[in-house]
Every structure is written in C-alpha cells, then in structure tokens.
C-alpha atoms as an extended CHARMM CRD file, in Angstrom:
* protein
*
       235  EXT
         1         1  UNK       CA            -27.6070000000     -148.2440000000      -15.5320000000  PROA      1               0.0000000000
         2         2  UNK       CA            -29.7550000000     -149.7350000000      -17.7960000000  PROA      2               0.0000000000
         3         3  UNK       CA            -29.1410000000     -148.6720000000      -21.9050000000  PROA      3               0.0000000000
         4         4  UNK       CA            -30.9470000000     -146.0510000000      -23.2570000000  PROA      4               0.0000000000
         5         5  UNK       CA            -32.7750000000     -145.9940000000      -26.3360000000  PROA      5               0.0000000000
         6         6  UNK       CA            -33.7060000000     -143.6210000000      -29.1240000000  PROA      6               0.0000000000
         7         7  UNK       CA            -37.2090000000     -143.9560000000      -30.6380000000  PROA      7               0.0000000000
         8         8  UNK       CA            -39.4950000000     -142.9020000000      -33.1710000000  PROA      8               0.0000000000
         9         9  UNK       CA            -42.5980000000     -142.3200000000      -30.9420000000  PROA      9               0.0000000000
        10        10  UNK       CA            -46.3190000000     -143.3040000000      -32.3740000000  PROA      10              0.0000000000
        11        11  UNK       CA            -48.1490000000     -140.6900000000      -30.8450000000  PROA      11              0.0000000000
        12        12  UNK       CA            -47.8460000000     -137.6780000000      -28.4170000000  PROA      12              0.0000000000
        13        13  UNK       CA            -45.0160000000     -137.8910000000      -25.7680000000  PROA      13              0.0000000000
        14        14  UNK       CA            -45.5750000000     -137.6810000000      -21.9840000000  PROA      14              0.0000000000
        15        15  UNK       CA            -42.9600000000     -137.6160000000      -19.1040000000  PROA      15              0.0000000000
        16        16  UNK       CA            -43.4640000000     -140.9750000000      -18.2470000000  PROA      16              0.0000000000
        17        17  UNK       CA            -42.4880000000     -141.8990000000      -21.4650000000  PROA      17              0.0000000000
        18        18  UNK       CA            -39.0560000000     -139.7290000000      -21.3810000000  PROA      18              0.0000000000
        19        19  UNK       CA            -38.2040000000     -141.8100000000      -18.4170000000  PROA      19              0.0000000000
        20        20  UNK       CA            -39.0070000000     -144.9990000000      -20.3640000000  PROA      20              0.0000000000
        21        21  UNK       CA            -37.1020000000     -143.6660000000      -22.9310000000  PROA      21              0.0000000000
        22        22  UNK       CA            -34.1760000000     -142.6360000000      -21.1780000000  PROA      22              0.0000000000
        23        23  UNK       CA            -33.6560000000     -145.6420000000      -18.9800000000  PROA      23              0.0000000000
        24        24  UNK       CA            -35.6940000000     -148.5260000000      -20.2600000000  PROA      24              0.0000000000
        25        25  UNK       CA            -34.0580000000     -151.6440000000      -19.9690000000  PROA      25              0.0000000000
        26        26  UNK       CA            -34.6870000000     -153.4930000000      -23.7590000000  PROA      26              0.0000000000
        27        27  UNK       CA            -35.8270000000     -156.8790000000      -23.4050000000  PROA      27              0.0000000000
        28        28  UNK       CA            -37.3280000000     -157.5560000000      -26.8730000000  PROA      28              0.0000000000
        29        29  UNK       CA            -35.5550000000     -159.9960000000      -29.4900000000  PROA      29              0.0000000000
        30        30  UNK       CA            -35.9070000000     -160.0660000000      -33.0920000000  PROA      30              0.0000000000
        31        31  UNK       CA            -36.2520000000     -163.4540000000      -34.4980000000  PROA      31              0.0000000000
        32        32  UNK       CA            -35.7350000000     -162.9360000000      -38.3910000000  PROA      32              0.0000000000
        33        33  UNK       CA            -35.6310000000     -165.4430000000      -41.0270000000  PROA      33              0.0000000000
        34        34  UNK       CA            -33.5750000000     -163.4310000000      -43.2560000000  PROA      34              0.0000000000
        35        35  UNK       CA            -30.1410000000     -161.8710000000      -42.5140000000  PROA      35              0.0000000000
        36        36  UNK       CA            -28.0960000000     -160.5060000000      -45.3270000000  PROA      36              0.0000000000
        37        37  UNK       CA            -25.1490000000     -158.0130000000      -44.8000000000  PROA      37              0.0000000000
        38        38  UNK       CA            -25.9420000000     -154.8730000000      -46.7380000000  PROA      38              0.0000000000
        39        39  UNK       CA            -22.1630000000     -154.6150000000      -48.4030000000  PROA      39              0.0000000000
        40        40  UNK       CA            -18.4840000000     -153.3360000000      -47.0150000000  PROA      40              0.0000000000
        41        41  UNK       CA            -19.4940000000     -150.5690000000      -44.2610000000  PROA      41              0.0000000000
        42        42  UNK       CA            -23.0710000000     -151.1300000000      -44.1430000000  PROA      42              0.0000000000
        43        43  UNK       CA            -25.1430000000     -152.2960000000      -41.8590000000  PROA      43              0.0000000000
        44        44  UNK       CA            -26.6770000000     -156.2000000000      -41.0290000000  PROA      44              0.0000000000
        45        45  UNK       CA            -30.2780000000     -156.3840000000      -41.8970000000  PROA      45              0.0000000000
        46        46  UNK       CA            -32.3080000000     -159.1150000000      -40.1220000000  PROA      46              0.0000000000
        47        47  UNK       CA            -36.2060000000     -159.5280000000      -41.3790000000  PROA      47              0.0000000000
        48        48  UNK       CA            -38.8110000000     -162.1580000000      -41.8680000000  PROA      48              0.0000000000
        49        49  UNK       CA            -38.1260000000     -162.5220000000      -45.2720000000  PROA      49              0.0000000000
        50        50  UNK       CA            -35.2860000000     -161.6070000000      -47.4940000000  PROA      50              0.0000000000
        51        51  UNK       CA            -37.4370000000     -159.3160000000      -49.1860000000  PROA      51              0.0000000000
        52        52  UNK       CA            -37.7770000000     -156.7940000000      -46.7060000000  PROA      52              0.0000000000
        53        53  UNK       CA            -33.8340000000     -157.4450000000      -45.7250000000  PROA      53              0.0000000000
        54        54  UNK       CA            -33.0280000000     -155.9840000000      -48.8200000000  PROA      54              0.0000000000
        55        55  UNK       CA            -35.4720000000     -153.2240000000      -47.9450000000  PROA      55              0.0000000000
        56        56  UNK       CA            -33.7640000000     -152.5130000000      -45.4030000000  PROA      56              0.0000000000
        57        57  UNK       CA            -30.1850000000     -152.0600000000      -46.8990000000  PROA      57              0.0000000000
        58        58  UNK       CA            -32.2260000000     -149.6840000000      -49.5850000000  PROA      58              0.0000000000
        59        59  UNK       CA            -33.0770000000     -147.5830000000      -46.7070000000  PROA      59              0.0000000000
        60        60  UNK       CA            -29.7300000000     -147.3500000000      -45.0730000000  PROA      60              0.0000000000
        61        61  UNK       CA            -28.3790000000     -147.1230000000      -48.7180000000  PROA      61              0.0000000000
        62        62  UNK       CA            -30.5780000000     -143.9020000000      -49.0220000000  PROA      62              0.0000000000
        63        63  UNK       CA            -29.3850000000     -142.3310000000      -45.5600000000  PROA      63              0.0000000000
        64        64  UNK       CA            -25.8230000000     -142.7310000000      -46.4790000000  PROA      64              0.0000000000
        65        65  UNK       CA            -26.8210000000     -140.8490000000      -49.8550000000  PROA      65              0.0000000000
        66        66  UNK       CA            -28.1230000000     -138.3330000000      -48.1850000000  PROA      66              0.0000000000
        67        67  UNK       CA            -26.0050000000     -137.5650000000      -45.3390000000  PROA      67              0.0000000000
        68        68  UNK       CA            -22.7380000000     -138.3200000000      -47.9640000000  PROA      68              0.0000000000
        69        69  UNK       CA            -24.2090000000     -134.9260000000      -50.1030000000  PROA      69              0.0000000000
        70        70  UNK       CA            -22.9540000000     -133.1170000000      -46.9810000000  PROA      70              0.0000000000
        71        71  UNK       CA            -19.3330000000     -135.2830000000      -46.6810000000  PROA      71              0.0000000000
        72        72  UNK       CA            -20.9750000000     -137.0780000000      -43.5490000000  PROA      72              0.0000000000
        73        73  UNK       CA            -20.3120000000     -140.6470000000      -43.0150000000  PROA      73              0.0000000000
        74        74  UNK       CA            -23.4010000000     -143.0140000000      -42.2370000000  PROA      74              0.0000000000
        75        75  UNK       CA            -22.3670000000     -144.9280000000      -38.7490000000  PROA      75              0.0000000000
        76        76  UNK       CA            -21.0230000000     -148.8670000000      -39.4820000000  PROA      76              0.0000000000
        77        77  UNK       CA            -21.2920000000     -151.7140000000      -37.7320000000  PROA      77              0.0000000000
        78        78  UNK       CA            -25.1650000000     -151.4420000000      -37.3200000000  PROA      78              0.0000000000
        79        79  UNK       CA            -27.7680000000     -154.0670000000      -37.2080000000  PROA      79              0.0000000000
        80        80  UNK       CA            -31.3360000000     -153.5160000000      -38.1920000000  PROA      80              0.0000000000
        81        81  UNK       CA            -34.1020000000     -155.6590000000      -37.4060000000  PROA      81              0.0000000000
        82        82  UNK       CA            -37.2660000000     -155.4120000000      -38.6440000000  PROA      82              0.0000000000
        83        83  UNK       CA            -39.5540000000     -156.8630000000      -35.7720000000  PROA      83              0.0000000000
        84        84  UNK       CA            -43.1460000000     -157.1790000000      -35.0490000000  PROA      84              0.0000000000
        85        85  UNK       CA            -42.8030000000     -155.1270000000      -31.9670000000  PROA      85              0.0000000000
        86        86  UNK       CA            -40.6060000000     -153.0710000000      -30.0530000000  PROA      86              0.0000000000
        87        87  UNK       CA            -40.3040000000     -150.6330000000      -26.6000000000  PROA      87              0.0000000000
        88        88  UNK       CA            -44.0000000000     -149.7640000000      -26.0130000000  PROA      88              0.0000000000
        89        89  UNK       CA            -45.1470000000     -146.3560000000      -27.9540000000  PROA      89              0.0000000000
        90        90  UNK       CA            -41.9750000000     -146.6370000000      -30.5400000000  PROA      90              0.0000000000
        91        91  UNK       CA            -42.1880000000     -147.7480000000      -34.4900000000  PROA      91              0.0000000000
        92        92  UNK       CA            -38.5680000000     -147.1640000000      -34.2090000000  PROA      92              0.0000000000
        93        93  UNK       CA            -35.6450000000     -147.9150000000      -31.9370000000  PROA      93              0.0000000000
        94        94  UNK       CA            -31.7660000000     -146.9270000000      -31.4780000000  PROA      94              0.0000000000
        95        95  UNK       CA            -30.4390000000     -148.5300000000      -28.8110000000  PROA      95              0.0000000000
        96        96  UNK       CA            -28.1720000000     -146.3300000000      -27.4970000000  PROA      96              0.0000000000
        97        97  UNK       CA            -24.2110000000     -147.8280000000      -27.1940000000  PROA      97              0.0000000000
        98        98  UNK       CA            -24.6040000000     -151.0870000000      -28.8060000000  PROA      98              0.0000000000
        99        99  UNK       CA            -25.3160000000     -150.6700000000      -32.6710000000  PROA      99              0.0000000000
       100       100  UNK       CA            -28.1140000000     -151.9560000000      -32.5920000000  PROA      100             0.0000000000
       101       101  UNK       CA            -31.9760000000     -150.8480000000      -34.0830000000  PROA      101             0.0000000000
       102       102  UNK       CA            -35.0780000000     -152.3590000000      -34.1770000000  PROA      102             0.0000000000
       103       103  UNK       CA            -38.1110000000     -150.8100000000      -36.4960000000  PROA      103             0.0000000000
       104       104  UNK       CA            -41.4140000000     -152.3550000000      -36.9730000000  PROA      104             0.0000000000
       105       105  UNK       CA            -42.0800000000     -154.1700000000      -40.3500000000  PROA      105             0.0000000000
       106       106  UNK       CA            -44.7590000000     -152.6370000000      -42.2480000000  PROA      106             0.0000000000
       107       107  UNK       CA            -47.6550000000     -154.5160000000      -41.1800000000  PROA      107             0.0000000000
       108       108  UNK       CA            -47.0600000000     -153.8190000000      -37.7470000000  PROA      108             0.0000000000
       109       109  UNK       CA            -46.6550000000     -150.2380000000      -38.5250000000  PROA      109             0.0000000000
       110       110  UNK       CA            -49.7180000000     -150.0160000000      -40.2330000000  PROA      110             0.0000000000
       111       111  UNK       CA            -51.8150000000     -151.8530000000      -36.9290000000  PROA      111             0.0000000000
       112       112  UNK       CA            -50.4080000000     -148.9530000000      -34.6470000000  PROA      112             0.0000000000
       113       113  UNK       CA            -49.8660000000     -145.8160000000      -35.7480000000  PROA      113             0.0000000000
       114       114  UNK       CA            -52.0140000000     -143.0830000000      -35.7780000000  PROA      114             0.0000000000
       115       115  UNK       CA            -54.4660000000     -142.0780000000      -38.6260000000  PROA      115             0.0000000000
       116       116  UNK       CA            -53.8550000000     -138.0380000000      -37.8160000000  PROA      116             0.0000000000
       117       117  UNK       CA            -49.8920000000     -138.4670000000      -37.3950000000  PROA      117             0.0000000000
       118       118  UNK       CA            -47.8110000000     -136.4950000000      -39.8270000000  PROA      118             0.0000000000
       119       119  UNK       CA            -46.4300000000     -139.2410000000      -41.8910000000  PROA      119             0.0000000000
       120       120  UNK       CA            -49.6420000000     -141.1180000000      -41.7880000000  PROA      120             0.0000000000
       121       121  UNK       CA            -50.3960000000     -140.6330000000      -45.0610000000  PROA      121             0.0000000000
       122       122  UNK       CA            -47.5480000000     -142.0440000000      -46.5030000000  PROA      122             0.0000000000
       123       123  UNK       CA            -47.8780000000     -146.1900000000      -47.3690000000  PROA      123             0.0000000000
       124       124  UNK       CA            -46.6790000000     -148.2170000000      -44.4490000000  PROA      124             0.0000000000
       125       125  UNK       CA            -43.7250000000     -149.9690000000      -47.0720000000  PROA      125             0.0000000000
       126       126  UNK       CA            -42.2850000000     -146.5640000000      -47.4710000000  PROA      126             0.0000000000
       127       127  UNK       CA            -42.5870000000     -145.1720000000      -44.4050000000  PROA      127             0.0000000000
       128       128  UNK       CA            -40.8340000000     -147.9930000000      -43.1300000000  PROA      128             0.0000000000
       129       129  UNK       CA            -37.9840000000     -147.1900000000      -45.1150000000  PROA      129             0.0000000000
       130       130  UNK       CA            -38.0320000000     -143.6630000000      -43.6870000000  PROA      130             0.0000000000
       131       131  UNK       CA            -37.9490000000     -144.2450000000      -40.3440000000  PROA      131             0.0000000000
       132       132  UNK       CA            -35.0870000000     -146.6030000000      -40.7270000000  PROA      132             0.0000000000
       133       133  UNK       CA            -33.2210000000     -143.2030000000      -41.7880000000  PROA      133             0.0000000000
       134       134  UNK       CA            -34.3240000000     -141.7120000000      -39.1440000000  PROA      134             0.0000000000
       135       135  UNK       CA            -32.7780000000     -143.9930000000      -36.8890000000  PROA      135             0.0000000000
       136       136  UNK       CA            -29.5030000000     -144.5660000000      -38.6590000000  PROA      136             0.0000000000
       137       137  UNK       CA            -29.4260000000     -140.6080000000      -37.9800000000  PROA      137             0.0000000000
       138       138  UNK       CA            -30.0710000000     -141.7390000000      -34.2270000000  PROA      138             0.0000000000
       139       139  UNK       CA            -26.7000000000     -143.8840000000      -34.3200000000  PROA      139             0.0000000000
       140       140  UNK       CA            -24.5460000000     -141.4510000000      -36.3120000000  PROA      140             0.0000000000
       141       141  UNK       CA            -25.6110000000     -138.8790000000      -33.2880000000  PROA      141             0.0000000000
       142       142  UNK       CA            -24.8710000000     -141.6340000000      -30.3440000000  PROA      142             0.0000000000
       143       143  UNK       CA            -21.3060000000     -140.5200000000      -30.6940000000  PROA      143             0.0000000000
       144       144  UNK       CA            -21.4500000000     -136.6610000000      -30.4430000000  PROA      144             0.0000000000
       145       145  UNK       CA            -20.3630000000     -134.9610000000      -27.0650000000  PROA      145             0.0000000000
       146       146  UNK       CA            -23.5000000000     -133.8700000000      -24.9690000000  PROA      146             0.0000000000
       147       147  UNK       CA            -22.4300000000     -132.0130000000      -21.7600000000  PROA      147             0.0000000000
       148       148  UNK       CA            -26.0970000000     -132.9640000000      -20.4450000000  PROA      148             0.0000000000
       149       149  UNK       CA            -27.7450000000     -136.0640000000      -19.1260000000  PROA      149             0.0000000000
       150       150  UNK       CA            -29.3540000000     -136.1500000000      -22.6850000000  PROA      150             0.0000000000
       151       151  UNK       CA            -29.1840000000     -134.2850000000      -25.7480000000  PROA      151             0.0000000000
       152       152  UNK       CA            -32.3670000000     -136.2110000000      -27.3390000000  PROA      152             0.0000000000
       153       153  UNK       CA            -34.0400000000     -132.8360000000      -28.8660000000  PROA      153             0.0000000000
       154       154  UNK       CA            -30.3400000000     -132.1640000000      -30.9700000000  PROA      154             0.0000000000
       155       155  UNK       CA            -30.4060000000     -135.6880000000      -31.7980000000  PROA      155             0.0000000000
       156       156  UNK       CA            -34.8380000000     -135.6890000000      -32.8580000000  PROA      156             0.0000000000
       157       157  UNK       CA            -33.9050000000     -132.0320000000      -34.3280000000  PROA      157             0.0000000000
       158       158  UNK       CA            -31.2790000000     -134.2290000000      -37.2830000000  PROA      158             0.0000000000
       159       159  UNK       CA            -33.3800000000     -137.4040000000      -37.5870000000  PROA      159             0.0000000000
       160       160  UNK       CA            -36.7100000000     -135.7210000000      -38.3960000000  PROA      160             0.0000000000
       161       161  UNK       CA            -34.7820000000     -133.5980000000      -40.6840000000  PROA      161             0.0000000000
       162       162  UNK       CA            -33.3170000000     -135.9820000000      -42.6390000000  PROA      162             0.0000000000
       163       163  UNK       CA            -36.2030000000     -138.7540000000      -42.1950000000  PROA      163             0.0000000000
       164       164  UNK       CA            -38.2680000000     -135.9250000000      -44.1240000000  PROA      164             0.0000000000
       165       165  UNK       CA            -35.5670000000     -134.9190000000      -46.6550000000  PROA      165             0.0000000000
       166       166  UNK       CA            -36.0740000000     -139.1080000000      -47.4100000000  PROA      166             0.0000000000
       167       167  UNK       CA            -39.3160000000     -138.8960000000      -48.4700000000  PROA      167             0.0000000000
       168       168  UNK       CA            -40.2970000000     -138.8820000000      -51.9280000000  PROA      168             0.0000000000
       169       169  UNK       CA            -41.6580000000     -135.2840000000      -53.3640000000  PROA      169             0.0000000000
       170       170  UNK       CA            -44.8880000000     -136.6910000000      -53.3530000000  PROA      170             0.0000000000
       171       171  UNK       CA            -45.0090000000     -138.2260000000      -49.3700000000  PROA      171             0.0000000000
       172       172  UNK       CA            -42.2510000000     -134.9890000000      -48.0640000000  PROA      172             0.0000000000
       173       173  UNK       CA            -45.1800000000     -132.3770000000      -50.0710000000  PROA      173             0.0000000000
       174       174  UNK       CA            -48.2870000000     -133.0500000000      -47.6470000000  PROA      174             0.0000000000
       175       175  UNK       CA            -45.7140000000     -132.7830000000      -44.8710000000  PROA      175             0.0000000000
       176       176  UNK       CA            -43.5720000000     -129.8070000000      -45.7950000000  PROA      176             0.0000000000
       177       177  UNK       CA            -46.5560000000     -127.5190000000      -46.7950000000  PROA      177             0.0000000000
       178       178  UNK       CA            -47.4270000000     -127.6680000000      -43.3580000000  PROA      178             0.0000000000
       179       179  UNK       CA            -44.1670000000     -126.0220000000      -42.3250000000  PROA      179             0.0000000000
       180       180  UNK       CA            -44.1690000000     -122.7780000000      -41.2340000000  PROA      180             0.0000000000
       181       181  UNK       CA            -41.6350000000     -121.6410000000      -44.2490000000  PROA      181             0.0000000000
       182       182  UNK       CA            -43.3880000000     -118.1130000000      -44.0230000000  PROA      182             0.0000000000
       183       183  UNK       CA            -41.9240000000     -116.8680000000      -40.7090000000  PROA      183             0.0000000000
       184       184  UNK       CA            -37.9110000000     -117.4020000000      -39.3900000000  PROA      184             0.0000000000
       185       185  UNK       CA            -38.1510000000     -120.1970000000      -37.0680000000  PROA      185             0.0000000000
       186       186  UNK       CA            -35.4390000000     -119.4470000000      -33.8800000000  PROA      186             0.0000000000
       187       187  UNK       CA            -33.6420000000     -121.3700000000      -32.3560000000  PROA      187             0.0000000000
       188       188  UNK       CA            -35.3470000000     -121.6220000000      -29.2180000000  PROA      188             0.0000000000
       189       189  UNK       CA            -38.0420000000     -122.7590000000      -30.6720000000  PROA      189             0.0000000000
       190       190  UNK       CA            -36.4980000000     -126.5330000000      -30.6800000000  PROA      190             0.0000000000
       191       191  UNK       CA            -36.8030000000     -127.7810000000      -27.3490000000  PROA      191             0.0000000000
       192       192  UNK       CA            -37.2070000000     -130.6090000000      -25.8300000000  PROA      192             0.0000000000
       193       193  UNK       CA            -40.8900000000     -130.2210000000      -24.1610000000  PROA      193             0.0000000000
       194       194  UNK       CA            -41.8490000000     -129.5570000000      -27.6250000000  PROA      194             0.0000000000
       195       195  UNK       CA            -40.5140000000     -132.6790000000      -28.9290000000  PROA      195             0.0000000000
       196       196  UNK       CA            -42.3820000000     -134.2490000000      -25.7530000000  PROA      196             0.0000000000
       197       197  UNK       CA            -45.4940000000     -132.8170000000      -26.2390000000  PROA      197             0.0000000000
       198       198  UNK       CA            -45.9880000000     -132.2900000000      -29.8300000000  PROA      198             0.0000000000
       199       199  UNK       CA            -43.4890000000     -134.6430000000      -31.9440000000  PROA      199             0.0000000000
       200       200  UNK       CA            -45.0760000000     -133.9740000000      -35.1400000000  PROA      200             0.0000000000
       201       201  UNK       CA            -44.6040000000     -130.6910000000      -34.5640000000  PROA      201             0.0000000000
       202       202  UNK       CA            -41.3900000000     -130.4310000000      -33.7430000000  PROA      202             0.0000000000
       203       203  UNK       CA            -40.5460000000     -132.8190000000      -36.4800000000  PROA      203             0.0000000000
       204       204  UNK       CA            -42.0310000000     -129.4620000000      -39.1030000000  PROA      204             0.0000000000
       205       205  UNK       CA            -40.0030000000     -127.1380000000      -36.4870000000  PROA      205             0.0000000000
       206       206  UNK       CA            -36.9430000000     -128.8560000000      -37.1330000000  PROA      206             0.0000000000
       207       207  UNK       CA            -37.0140000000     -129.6980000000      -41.0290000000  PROA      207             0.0000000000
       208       208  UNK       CA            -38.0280000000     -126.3410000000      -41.5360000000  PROA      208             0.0000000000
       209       209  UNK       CA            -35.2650000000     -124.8610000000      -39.6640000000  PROA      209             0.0000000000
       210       210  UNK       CA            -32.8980000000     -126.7140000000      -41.1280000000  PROA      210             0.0000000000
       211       211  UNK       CA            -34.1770000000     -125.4440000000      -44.6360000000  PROA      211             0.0000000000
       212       212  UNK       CA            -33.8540000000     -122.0790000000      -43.5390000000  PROA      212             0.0000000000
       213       213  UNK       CA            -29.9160000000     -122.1230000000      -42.6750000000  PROA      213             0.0000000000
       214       214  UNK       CA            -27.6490000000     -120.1850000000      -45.4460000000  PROA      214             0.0000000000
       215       215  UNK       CA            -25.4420000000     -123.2710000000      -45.0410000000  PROA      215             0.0000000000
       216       216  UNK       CA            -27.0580000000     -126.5320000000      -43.6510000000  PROA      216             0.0000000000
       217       217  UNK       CA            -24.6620000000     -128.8550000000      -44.6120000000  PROA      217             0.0000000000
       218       218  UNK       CA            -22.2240000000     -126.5380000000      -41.9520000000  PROA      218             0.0000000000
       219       219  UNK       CA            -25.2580000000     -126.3590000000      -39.3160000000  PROA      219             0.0000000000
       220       220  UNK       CA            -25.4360000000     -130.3820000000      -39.7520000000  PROA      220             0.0000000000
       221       221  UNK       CA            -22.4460000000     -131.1340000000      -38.6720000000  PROA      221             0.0000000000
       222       222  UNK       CA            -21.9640000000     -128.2590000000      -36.2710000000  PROA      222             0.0000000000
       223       223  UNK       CA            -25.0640000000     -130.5000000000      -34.4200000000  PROA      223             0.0000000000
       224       224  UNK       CA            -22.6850000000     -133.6960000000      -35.3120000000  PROA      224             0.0000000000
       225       225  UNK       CA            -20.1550000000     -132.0450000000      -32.9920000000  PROA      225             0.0000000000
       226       226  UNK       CA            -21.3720000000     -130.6810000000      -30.4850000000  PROA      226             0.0000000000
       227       227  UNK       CA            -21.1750000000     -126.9700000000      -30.9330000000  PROA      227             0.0000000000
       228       228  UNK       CA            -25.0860000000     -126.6810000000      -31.7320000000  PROA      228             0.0000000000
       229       229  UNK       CA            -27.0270000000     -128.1400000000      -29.0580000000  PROA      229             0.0000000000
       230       230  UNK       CA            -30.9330000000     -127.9160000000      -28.9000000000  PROA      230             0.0000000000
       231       231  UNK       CA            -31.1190000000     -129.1200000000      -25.4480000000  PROA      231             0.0000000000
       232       232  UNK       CA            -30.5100000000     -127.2980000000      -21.8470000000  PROA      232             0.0000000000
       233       233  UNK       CA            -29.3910000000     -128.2010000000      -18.1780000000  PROA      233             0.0000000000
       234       234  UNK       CA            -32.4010000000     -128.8450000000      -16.3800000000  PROA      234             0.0000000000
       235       235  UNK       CA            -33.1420000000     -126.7130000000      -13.4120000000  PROA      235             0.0000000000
C-alpha cells in the first residue's frame, strides 16, 4: 500500500481528493540549499536559503510551546522541507509513517491559495509558519490508535486547533470572530464530510470547540489517545 499523507488542503475538498489523500503515492523531492538541525529533539529543516530554515525551527519551536502548556511532547525525529510544490491541492504535507513534511515556501503559498480562504488574510511569511504547526500536530497524531481505516477528522479537529491558537491576536482575531462562540458546538458536529466539504469551516468548528471544553488541555490529549475520536466506521 502506498503511504498516506496528511495535508493542509488549498481549497474545498472533494472525494476524489480523500482518495488522493488517503493513498497517494508521494513522488515529489525537496531540493534545499539550506539544512540546519533545529537543536536536541527538534526537527531537520531543509529550505532554499538558511533564512527560511531557521523559519522553520521558529515554527516548530512555537508548536512545541504550545502543545508543552498542556505537558504534550512535540513528535522528534521530523524533517521539514520547505518546497516549491507538493501533492496537488495541499500547502501542507505529513507524510504519514516516515517523519517526514513538506510545506510550501511562502512565495509558492502566496501563487495558490485562495483569496476567500480563512487564513487568507494573514501574510504568506506567517502563515507559513502556521501551517508548519499544523502539520507537526499531523505527526504528533500519526501515532494515536484509530480503530478505523482513518481517523483524519480527529487528527484535522487538533491541527486546525492549534494552527489557529498559533496565530498572532491580530491574524487568530479575523478568524476567531467568525466562530460560532454564541451557541454550544456538539460533538457531532465534527465530521469528516464536513472537513471534506467545507475545511474552513470545520477548521472554526473545531477551534471553537476546543475553546468551549471546561478542560482542553484533558480533551487534547484524550484525542492524543484515542478515547475521543471524531471519525466513524463507514457504512
């Protein structure tokens, strides 16, 4: 079977793209010009220019901050490469089982993504460091039981989360105003043909849930292992 991946998508999923995304077979190489190991524990950054390298350990510096306020450890052993481009309709990529993602750099992210997304207000240089949080999140969840083919909605449901707990207050404000804070957001309503359908909005679904929980540091790992699931056998 070929490996799967884990992506941040550009613009509205479609079942054709959950097959690609479950079973694509990664081709794509990264030639960088700059690889610099981001300290003991953290990742390998590989970019054009030693620059954005360093950008990159920022960003997985960040994650670890963030998931560490909740005693979670950020996953080792990672490379990321920033790369001009990646699995068709992704800005990010977790490839699933071998450590390994791929984001685009900032000028490629700017070329493709769409001027009504969620985060497309945000400047390409820091959204770039955002969604290399989100898929750090992506490889800290590659580990956690799933009793179904795929538990991608669980795994979406904690890297949209804490992509937009990332954000600085004046990027995460446009975003989280659009939440629906003013009504209890169920459970049920994070599902996978959601995330399929409507990404960004089941990107505000899920932070906003999260926010909601007496305890989220307890509800994040409770999704860590396995006893929360947002997914379901398929018929």
């Amino acid at each position: 079977m070929a490996p799967r991946v884990l992506g941040l998508p550009r613009g509205e999923w479609t079942m054709r793209a959950l097959v690609s995304l479950g079973f694509a077979l990664i081709c794509a190489s990264a030639a960088g010009s700059a690889t610099i190991s981001c300290g003991e524990g953290g990742p390998v950054a590989v970019a054009p220019d030693p620059a954005m390298a360093h950008q990159i350990c920022g960003a997985a510096q960040q994650a670890s901050d963030l998931l560490g306020r909740c005693d979670i450890q950020a996953p080792a052993s990672l490379t990321i490469t920033a790369v001009g481009e990646t699995v068709p309709g992704c800005i990010g990529v977790y490839h699933c089982g071998e450590h390994r993602i791929e984001v685009l750099t900032p000028e490629a992210i700017e070329e493709v993504r769409r001027p009504d997304a969620l985060f497309a207000h945000i400047p390409a240089d820091r959204y770039f460091d955002s969604v290399v949080v989100h898929e750090i999140v992506h490889a800290l969840y590659d580990d956690s039981p799933c009793p179904f083919a795929t538990c991608v909605a669980s795994s979406e449901y904690l890297a949209y989360a804490v992509q937009i707990d990332s954000l600085r207050l004046e990027d995460r404000g446009p975003i989280t105003a659009q939440a629906p804070l003013d009504k209890t957001i169920s459970r049920d309503a994070i599902s996978p043909m959601i995330l399929f359908m409507a990404p960004d909005k089941f990107a505000l679904l899920s932070w906003a849930h999260l926010h909601q929980r007496e305890n989220r540091c307890a509800w994040l790992r409770g999704v860590l292992d396995g006893s929360i699931l947002f997914d379901r056998e398929r018929p």
